[in-house]
C-alpha positions in Angstrom: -88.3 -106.2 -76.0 -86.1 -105.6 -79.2 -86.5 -102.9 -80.8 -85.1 -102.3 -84.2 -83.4 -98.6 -84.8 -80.6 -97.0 -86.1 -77.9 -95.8 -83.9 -75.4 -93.0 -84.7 -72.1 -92.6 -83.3 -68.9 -90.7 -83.7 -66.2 -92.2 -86.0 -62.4 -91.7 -85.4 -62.8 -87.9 -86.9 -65.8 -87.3 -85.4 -68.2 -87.7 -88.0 -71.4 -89.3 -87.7 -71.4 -93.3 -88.3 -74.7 -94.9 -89.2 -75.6 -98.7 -88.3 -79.0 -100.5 -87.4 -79.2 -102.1 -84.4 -82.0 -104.0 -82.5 -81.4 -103.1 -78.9 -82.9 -104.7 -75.6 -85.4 -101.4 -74.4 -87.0 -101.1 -71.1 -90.8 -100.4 -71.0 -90.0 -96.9 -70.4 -86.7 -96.1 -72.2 -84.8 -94.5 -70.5 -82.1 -97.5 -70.3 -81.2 -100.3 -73.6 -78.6 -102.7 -74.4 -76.8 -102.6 -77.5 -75.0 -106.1 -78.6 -72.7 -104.9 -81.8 -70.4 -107.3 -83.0 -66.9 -106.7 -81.7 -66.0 -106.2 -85.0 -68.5 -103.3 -85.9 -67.8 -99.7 -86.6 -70.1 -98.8 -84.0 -68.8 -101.0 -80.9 -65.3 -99.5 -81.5 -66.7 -96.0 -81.6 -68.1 -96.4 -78.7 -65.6 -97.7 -76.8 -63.8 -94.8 -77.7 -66.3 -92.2 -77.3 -68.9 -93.5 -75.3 -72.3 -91.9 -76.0 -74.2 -91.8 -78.9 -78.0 -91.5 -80.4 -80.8 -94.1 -80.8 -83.1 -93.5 -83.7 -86.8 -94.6 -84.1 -87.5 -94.5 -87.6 -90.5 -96.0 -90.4 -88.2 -95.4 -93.1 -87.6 -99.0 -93.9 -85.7 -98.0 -97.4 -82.5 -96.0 -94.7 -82.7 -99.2 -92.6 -82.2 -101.5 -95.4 -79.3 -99.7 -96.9 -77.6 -98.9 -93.5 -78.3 -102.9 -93.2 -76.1 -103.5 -96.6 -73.4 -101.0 -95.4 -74.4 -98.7 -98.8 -76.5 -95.6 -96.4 -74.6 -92.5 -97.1 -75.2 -90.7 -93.4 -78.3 -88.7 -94.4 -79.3 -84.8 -93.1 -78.2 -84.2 -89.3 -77.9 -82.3 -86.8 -75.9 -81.8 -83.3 -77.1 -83.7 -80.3 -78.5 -81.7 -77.1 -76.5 -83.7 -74.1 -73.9 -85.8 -75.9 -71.4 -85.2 -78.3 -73.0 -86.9 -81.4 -75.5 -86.3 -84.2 -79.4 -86.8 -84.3 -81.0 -87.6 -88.0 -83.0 -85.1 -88.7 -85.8 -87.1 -90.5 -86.8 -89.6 -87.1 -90.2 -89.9 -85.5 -87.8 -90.2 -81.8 -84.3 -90.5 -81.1 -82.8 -91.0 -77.5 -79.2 -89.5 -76.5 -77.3 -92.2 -74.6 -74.5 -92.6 -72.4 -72.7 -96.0 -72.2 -72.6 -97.6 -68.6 -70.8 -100.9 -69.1 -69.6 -102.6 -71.6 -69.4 -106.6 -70.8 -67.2 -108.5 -73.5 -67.2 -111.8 -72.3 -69.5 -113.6 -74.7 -69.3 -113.7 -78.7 -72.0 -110.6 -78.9 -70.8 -107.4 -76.5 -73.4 -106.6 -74.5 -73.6 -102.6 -73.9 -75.7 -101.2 -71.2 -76.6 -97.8 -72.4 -78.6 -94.9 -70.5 -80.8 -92.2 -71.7 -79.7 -88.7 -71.0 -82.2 -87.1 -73.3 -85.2 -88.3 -75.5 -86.9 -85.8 -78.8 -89.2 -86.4 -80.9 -88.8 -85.5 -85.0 -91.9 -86.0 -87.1 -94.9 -88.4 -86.7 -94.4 -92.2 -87.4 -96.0 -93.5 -90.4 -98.4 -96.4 -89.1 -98.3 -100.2 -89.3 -97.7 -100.8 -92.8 -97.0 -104.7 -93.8 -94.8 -103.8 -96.7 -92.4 -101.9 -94.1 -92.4 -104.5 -92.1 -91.2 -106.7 -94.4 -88.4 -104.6 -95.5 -87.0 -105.0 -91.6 -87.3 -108.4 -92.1 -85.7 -108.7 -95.4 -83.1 -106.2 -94.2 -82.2 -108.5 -91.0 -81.7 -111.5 -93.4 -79.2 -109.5 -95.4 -77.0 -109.2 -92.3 -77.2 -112.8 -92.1 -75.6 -113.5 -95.3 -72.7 -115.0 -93.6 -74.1 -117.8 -90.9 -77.2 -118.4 -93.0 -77.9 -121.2 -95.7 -78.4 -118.5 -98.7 -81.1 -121.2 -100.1 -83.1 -120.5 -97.2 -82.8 -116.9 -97.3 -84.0 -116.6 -100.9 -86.6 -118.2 -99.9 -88.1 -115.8 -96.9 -87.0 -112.8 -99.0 -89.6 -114.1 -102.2 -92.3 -114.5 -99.4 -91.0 -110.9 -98.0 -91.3 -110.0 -101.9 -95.2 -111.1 -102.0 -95.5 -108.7 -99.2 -94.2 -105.7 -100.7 -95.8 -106.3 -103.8 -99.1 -105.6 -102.1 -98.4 -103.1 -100.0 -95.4 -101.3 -100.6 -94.8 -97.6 -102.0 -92.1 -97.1 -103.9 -89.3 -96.9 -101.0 -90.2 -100.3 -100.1 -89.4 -101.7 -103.5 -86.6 -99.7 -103.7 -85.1 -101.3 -100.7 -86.0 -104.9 -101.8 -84.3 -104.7 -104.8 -81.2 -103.3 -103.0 -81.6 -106.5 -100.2 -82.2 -108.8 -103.2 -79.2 -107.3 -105.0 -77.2 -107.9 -101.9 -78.1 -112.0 -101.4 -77.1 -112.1 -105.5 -73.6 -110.4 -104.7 -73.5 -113.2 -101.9 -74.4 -116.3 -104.4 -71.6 -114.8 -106.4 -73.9 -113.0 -109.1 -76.5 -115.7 -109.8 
């Protein structure tokens, strides 16, 4: 199953790098698979430093702007078994150690095991507006391989969605992701 998170590793000065990521997760997680772009921040870290943290989070508003590269690293703190950072505001995180790294196909493919698993606060609840905001987020990092028609399209029935149900953070992070596909149609 995927499972989408946010992962922190250590950049080159050892400061904690945010990006989301939708790893592979066994049933009972104590191994993933991470498949970053070769190109990302994050697959360089951690080829250079190779551990890092898995985050489960309902804050769809952090996801969406880690999505659009604009998430300033929110409140940390140190990991227990790896060198690396743990958000302080997750429902879970999960300390990982890379195994293998296998770069033969466009997508790495990291194999990643779990070394030590917390919890943070209580998740949220199945809320469609939330939801939504994943999807909408996922889009946005699909500005480049997908027909931009089509993607204003899904994100004004992603919009609908939000209307109904959304708090405020929800909105928030639409109109950021909305923003983002305007940038991309060269401020239309």
């Amino acid at each position: 199953m995927i499972l989408e998170a946010l992962v922190t590793t250590l950049d080159p000065g050892g400061a904690a790098h945010l990006a989301p990521m939708g790893p592979r997760v066994s049933a009972d997680f104590t191994r993933f698979t991470l498949r970053p772009f070769p190109t990302s921040h994050t697959y360089q870290n951690l080829l250079r430093h190779g551990e890092g943290v898995l985050h489960i989070t309902d804050d769809a508003l952090l996801l969406a702007k880690a999505a659009i590269g604009v998430a300033a690293v929110p409140p940390v703190r140190a990991s227990v078994r790896v060198r690396g950072f743990v958000l302080v505001d997750c429902c879970r995180y999960f300390e990982f150690v890379v195994k293998s790294v296998d770069t033969s196909a466009e997508r790495v493919s990291i194999e990643a095991e779990v070394v030590h698993a917390g919890r943070g606060r209580d998740w949220f609840g199945f809320n469609r507006a939330k939801h939504a905001v994943v999807e909408a987020a996922i889009l946005a990092t699909r500005l480049h391989i997908l027909p931009l028609a089509e993607v204003r399209a899904e994100l004004a029935k992603l919009r609908v969605i939000v209307g109904k149900t959304g708090g405020p953070d929800e909105h928030a992070a639409m109109d950021l992701l909305e923003a983002k596909l305007r940038e991309a149609e060269g401020g239309r």
